[in-house]
HTML snippet that shows the backbone in 3Dmol.js (N, CA, C, O; Angstrom):
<script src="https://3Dmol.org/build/3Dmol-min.js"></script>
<div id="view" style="width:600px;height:400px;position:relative"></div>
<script>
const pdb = `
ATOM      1  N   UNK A   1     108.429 109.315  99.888  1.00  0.00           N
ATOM      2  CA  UNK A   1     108.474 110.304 100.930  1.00  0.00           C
ATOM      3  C   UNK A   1     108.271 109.582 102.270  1.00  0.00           C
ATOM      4  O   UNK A   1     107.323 108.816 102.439  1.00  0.00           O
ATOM      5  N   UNK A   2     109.130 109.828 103.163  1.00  0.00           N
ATOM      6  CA  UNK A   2     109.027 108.980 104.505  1.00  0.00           C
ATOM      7  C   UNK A   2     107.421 110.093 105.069  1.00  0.00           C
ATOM      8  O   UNK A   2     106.800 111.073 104.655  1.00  0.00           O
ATOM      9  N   UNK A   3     107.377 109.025 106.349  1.00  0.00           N
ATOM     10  CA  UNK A   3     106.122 109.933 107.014  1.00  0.00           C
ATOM     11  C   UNK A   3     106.542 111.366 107.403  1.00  0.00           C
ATOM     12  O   UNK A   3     106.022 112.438 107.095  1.00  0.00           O
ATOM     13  N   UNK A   4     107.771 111.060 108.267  1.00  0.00           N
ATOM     14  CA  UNK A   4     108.268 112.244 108.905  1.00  0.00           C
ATOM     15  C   UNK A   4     108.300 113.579 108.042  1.00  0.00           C
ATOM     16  O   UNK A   4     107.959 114.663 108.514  1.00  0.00           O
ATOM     17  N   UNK A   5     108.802 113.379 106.553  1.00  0.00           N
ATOM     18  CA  UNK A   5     108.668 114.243 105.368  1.00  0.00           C
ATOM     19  C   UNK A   5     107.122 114.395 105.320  1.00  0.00           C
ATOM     20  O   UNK A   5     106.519 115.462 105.432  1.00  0.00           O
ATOM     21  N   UNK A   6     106.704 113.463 105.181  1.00  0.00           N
ATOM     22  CA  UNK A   6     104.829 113.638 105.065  1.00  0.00           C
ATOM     23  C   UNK A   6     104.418 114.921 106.023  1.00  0.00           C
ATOM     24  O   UNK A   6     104.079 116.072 105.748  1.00  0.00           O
ATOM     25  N   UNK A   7     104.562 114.359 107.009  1.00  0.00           N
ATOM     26  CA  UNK A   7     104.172 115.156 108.591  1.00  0.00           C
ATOM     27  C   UNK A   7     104.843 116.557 108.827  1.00  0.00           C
ATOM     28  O   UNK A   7     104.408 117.266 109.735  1.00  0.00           O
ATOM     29  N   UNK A   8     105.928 116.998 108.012  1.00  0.00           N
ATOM     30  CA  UNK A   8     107.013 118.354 107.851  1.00  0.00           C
ATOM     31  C   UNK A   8     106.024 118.646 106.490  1.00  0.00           C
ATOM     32  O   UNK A   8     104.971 119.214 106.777  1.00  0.00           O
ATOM     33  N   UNK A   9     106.151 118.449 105.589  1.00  0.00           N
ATOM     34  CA  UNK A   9     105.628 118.944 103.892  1.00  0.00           C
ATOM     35  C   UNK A   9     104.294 119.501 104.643  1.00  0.00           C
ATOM     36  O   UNK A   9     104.264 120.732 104.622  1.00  0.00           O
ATOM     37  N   UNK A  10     103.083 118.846 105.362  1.00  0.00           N
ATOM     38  CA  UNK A  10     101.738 119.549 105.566  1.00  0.00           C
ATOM     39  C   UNK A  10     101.870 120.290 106.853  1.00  0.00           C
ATOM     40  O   UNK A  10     100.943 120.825 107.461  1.00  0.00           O
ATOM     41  N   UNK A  11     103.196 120.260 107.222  1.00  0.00           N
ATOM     42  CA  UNK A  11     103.068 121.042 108.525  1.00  0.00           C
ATOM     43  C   UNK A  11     101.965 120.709 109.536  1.00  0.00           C
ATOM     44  O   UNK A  11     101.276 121.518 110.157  1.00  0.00           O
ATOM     45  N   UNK A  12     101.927 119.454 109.584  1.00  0.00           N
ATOM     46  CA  UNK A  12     100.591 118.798 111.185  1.00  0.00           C
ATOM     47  C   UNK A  12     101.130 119.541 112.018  1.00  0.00           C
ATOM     48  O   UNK A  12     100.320 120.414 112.330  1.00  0.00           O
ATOM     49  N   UNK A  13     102.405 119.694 112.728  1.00  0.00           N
ATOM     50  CA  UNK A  13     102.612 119.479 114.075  1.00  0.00           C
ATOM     51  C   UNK A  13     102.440 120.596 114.805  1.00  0.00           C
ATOM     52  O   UNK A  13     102.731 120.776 115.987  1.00  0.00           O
ATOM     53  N   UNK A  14     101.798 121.565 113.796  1.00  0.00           N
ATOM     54  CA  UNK A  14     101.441 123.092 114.389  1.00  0.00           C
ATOM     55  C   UNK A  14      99.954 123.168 114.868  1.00  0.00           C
ATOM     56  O   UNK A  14      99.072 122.553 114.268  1.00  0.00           O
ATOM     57  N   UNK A  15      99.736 123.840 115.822  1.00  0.00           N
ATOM     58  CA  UNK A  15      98.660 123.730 116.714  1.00  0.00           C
ATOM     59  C   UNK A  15      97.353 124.417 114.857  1.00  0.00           C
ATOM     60  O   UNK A  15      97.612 125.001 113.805  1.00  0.00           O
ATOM     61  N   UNK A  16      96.326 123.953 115.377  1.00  0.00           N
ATOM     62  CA  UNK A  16      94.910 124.334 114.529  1.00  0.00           C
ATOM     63  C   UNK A  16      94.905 125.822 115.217  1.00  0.00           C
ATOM     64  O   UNK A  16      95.662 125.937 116.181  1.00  0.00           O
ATOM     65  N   UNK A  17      94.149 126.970 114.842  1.00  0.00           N
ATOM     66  CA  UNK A  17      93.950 128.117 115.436  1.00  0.00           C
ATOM     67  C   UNK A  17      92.367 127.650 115.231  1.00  0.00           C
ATOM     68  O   UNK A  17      91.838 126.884 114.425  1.00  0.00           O
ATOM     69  N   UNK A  18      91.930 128.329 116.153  1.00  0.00           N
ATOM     70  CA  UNK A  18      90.334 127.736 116.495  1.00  0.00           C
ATOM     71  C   UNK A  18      89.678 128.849 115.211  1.00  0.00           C
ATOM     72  O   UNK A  18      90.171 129.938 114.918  1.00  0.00           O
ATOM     73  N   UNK A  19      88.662 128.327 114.690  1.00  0.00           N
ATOM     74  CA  UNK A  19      87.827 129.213 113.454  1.00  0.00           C
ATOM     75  C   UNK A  19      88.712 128.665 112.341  1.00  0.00           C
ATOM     76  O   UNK A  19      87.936 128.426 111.416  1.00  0.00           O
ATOM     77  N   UNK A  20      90.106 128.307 111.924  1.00  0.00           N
ATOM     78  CA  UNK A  20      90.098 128.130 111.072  1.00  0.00           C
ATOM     79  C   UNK A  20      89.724 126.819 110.272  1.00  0.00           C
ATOM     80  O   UNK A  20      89.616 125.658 110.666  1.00  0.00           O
ATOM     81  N   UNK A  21      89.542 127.450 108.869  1.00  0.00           N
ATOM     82  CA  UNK A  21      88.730 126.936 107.430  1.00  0.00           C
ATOM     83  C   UNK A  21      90.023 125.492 107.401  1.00  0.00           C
ATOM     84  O   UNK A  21      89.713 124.323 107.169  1.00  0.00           O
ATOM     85  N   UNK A  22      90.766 125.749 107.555  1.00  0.00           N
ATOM     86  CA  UNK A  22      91.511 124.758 107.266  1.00  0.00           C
ATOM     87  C   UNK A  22      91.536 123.054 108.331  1.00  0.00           C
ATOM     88  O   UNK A  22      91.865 121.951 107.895  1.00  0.00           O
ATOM     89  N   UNK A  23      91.078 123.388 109.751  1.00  0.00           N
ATOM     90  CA  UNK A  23      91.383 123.042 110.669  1.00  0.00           C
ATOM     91  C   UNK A  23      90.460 121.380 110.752  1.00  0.00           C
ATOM     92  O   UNK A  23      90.799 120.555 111.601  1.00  0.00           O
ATOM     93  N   UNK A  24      89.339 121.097 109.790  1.00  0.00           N
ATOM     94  CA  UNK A  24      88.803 119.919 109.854  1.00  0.00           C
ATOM     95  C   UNK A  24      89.488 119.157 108.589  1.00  0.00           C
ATOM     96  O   UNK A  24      89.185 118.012 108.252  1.00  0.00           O
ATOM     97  N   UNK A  25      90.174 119.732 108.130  1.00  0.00           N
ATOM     98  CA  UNK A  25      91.336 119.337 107.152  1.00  0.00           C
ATOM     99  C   UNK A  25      92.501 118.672 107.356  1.00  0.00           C
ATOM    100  O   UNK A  25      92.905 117.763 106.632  1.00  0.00           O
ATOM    101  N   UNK A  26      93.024 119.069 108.259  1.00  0.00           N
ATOM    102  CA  UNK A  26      94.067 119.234 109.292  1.00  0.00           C
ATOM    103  C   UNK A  26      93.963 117.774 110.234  1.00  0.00           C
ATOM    104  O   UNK A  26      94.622 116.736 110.305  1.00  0.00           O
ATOM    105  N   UNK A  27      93.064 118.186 110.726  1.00  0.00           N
ATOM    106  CA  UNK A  27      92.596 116.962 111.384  1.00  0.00           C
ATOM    107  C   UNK A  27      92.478 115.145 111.066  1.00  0.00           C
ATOM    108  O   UNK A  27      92.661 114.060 111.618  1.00  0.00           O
ATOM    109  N   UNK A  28      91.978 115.842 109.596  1.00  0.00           N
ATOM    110  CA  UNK A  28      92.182 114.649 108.866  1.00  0.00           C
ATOM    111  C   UNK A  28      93.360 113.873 108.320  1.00  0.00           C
ATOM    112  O   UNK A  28      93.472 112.689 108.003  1.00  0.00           O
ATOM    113  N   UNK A  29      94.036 114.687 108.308  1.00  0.00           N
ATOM    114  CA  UNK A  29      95.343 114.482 107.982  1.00  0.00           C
ATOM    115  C   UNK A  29      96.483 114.039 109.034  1.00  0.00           C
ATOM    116  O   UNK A  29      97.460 113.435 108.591  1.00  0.00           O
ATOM    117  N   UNK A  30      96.362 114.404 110.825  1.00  0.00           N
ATOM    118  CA  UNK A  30      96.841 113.872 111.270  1.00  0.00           C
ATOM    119  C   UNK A  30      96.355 112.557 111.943  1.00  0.00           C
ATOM    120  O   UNK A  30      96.851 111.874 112.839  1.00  0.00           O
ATOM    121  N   UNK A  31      95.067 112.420 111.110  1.00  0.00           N
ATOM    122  CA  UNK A  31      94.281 110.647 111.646  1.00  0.00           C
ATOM    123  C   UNK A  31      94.849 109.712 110.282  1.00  0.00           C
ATOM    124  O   UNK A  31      95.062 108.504 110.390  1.00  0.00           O
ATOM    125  N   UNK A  32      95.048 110.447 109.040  1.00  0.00           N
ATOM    126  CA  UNK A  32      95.899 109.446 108.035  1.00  0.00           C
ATOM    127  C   UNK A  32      97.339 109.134 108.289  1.00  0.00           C
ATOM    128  O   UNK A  32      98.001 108.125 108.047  1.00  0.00           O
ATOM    129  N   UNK A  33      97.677 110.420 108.913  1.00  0.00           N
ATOM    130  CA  UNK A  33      99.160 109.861 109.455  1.00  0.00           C
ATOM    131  C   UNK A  33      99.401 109.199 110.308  1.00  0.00           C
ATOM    132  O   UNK A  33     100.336 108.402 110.383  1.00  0.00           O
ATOM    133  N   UNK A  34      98.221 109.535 111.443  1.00  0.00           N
ATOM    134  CA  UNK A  34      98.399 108.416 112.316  1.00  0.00           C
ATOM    135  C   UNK A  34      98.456 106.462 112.413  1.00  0.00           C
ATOM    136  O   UNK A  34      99.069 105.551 112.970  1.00  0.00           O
ATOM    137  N   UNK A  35      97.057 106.781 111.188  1.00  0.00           N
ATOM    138  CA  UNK A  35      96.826 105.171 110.891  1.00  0.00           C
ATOM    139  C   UNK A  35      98.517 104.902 110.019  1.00  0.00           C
ATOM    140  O   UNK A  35      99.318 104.021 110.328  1.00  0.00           O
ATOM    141  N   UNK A  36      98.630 105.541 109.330  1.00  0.00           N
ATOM    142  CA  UNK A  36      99.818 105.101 107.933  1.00  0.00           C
ATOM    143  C   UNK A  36     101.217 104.961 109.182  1.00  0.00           C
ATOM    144  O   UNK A  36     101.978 104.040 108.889  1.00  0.00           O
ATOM    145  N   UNK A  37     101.475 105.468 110.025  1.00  0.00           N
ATOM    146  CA  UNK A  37     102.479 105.079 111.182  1.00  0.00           C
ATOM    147  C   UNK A  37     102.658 104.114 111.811  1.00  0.00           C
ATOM    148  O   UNK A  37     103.751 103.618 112.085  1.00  0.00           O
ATOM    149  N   UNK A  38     101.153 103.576 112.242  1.00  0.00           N
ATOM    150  CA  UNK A  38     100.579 102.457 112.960  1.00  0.00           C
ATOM    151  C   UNK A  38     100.836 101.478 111.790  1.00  0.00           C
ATOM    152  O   UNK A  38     101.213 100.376 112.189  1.00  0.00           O
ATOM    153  N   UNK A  39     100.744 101.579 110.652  1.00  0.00           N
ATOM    154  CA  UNK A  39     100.815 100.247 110.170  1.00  0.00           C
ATOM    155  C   UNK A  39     101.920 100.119 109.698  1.00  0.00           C
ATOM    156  O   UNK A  39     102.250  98.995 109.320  1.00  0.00           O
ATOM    157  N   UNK A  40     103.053 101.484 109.542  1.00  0.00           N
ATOM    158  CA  UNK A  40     104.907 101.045 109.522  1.00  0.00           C
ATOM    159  C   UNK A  40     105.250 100.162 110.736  1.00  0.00           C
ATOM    160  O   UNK A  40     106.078  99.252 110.778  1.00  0.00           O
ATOM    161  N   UNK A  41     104.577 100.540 111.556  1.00  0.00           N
ATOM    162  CA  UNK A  41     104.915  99.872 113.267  1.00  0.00           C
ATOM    163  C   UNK A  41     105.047  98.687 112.895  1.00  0.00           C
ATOM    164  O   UNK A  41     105.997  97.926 113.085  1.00  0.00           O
ATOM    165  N   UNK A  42     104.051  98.511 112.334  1.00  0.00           N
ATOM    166  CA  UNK A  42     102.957  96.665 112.655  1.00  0.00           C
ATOM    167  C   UNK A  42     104.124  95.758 111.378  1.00  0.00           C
ATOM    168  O   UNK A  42     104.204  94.554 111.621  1.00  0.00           O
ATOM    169  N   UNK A  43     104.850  96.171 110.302  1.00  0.00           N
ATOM    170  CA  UNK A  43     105.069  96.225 109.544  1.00  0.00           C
ATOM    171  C   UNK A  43     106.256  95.959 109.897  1.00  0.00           C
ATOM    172  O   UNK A  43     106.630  94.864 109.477  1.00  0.00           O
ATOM    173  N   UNK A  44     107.060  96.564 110.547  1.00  0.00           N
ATOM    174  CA  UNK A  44     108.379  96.568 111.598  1.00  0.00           C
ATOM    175  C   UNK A  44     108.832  95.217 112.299  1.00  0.00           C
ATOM    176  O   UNK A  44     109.685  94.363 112.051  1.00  0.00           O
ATOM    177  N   UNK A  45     107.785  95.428 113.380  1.00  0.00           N
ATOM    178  CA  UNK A  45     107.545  94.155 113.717  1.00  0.00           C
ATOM    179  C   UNK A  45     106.963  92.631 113.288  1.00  0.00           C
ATOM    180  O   UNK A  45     106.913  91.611 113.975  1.00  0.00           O
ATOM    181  N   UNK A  46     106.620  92.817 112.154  1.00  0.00           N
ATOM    182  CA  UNK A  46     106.740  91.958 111.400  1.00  0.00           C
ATOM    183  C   UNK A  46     107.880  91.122 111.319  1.00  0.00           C
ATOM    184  O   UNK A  46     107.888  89.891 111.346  1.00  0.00           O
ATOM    185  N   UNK A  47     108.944  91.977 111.207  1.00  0.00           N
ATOM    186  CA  UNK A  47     110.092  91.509 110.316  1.00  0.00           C
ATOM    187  C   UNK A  47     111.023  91.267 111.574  1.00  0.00           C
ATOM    188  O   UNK A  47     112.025  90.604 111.306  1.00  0.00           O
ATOM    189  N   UNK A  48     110.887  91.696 112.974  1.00  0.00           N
ATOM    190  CA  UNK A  48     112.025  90.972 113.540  1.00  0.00           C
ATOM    191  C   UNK A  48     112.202  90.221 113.703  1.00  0.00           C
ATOM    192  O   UNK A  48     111.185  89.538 113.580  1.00  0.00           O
ATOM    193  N   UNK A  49     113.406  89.407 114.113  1.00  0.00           N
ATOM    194  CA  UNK A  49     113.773  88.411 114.188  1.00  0.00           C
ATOM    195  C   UNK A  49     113.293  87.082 115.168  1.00  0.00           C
ATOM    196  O   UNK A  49     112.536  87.688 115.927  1.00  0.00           O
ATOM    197  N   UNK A  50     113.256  85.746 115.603  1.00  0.00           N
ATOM    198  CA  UNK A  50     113.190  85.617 116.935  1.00  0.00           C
ATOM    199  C   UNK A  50     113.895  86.077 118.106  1.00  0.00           C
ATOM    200  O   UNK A  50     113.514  86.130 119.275  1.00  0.00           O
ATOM    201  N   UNK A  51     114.803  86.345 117.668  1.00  0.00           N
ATOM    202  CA  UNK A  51     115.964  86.620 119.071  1.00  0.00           C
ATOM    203  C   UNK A  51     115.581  87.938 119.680  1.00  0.00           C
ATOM    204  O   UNK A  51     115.716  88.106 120.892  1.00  0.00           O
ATOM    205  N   UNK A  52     115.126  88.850 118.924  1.00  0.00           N
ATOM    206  CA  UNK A  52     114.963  90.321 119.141  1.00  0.00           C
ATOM    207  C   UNK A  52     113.505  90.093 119.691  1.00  0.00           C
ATOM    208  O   UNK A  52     113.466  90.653 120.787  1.00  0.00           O
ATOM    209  N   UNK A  53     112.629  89.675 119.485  1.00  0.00           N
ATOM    210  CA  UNK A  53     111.429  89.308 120.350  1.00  0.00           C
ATOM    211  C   UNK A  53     111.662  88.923 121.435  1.00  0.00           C
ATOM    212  O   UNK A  53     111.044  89.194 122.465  1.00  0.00           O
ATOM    213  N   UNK A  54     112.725  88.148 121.286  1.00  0.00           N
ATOM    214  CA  UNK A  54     112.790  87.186 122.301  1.00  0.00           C
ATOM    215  C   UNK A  54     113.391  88.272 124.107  1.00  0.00           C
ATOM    216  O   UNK A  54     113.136  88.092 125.298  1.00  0.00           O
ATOM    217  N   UNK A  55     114.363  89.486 123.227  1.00  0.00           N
ATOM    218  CA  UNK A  55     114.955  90.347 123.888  1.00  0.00           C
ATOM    219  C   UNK A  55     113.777  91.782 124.506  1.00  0.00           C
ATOM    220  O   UNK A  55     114.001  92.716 125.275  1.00  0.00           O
ATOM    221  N   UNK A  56     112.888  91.494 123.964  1.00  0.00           N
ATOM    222  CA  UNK A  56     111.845  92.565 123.980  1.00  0.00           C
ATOM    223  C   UNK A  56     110.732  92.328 124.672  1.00  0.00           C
ATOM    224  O   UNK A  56     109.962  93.131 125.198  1.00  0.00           O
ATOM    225  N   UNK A  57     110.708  91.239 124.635  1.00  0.00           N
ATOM    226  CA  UNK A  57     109.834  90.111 125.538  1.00  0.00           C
ATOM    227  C   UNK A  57     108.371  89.658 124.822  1.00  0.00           C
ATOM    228  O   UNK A  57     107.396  89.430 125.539  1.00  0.00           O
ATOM    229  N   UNK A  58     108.312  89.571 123.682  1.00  0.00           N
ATOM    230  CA  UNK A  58     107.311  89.481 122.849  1.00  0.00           C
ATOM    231  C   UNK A  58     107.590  88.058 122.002  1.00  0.00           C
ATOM    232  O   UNK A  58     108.537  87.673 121.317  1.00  0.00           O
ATOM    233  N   UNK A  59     106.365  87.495 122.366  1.00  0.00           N
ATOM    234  CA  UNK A  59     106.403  85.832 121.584  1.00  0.00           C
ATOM    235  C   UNK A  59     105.831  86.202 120.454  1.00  0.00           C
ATOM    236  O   UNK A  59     105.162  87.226 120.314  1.00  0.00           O
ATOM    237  N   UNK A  60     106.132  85.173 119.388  1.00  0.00           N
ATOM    238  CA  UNK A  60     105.489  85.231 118.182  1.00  0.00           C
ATOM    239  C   UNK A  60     104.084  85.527 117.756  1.00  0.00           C
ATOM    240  O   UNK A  60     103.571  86.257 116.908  1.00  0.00           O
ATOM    241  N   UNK A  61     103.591  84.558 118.802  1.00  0.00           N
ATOM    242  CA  UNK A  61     102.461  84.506 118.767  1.00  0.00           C
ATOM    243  C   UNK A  61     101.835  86.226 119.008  1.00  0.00           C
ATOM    244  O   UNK A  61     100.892  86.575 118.298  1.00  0.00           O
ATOM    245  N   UNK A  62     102.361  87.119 119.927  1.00  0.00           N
ATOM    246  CA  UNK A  62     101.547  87.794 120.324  1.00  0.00           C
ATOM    247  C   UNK A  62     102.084  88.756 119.213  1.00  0.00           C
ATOM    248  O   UNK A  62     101.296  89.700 119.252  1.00  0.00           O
ATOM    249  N   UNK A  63     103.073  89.026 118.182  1.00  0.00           N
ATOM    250  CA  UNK A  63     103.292  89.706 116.901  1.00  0.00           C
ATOM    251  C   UNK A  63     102.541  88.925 116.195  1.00  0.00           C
ATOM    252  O   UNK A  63     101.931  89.778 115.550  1.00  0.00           O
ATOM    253  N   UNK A  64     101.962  87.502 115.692  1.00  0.00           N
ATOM    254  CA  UNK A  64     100.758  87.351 114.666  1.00  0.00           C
ATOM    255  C   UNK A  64      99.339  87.728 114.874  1.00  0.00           C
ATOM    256  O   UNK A  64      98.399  87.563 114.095  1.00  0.00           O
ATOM    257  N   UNK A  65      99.342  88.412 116.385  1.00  0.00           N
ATOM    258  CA  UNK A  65      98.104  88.520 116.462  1.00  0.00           C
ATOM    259  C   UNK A  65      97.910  90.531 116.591  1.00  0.00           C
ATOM    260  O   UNK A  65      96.841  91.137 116.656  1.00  0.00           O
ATOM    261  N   UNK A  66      98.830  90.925 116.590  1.00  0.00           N
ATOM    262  CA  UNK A  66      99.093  92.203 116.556  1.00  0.00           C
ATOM    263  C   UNK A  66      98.752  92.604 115.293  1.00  0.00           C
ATOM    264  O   UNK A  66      97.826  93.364 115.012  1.00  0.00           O
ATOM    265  N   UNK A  67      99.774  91.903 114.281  1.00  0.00           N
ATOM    266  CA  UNK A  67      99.904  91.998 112.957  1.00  0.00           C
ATOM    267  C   UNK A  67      98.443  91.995 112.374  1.00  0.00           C
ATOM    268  O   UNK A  67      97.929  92.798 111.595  1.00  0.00           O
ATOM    269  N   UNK A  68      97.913  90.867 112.968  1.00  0.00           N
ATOM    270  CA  UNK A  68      96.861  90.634 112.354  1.00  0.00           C
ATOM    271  C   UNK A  68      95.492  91.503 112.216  1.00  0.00           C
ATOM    272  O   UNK A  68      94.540  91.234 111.483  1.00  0.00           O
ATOM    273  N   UNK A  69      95.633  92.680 113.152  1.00  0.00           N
ATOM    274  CA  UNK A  69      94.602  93.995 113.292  1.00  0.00           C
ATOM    275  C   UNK A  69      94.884  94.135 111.789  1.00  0.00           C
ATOM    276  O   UNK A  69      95.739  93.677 111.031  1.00  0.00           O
ATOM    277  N   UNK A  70      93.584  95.137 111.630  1.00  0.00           N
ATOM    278  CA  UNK A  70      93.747  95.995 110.708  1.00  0.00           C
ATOM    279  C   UNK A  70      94.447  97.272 110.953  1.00  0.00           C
ATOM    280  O   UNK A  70      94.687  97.461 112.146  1.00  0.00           O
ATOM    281  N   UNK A  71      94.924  98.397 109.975  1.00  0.00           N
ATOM    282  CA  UNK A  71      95.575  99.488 110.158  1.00  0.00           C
ATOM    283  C   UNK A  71      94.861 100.745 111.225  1.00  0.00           C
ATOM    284  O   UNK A  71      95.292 101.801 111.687  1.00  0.00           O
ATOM    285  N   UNK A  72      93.535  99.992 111.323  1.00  0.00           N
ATOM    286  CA  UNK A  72      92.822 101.391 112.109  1.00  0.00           C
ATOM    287  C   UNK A  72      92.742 101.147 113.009  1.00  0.00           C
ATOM    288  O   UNK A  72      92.721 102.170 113.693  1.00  0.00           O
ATOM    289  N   UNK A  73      92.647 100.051 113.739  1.00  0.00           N
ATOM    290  CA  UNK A  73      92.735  99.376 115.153  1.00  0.00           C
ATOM    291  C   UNK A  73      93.514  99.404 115.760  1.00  0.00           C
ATOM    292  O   UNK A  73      94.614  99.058 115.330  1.00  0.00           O
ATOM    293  N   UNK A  74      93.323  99.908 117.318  1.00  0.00           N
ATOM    294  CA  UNK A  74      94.406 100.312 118.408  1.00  0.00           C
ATOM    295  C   UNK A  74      95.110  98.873 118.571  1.00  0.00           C
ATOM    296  O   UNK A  74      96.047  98.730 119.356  1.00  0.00           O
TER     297      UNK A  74
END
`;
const viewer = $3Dmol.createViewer("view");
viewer.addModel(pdb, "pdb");
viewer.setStyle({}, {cartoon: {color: "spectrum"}});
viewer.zoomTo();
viewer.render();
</script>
């Protein structure tokens, strides 16, 4: 299941209504999606090429050190 399916199937992108039972649930769920996005990103960039860094303006170096966060880290 891609995220985007993830993020449609639990319906995140709809506002919480305040009081509801569901809503610290909810919450949680758009901080797992968030991290699980962040680390397709990191994951992404992994894999480009030099040339495409090179076009983006990003040295290697500063994708091994990106990479190198963990998934929860900005």
């Amino acid at each position: 299941m891609t995220d985007t399916a993830l993020r449609d199937a639990a319906n995140l992108e709809q506002p919480e209504r305040p009081g509801s039972a569901f809503a610290p649930f909810l919450r949680c769920c758009r901080c797992i999606v968030s991290l699980y996005e962040r680390w397709l990103q990191r994951q992404d960039l992994a894999e480009l090429e030099d040339h495409l860094l090179r076009d983006i303006g990003i040295s290697p170096h500063e994708v091994a050190r990106e990479c190198a966060k963990p998934f929860w880290r900005r």
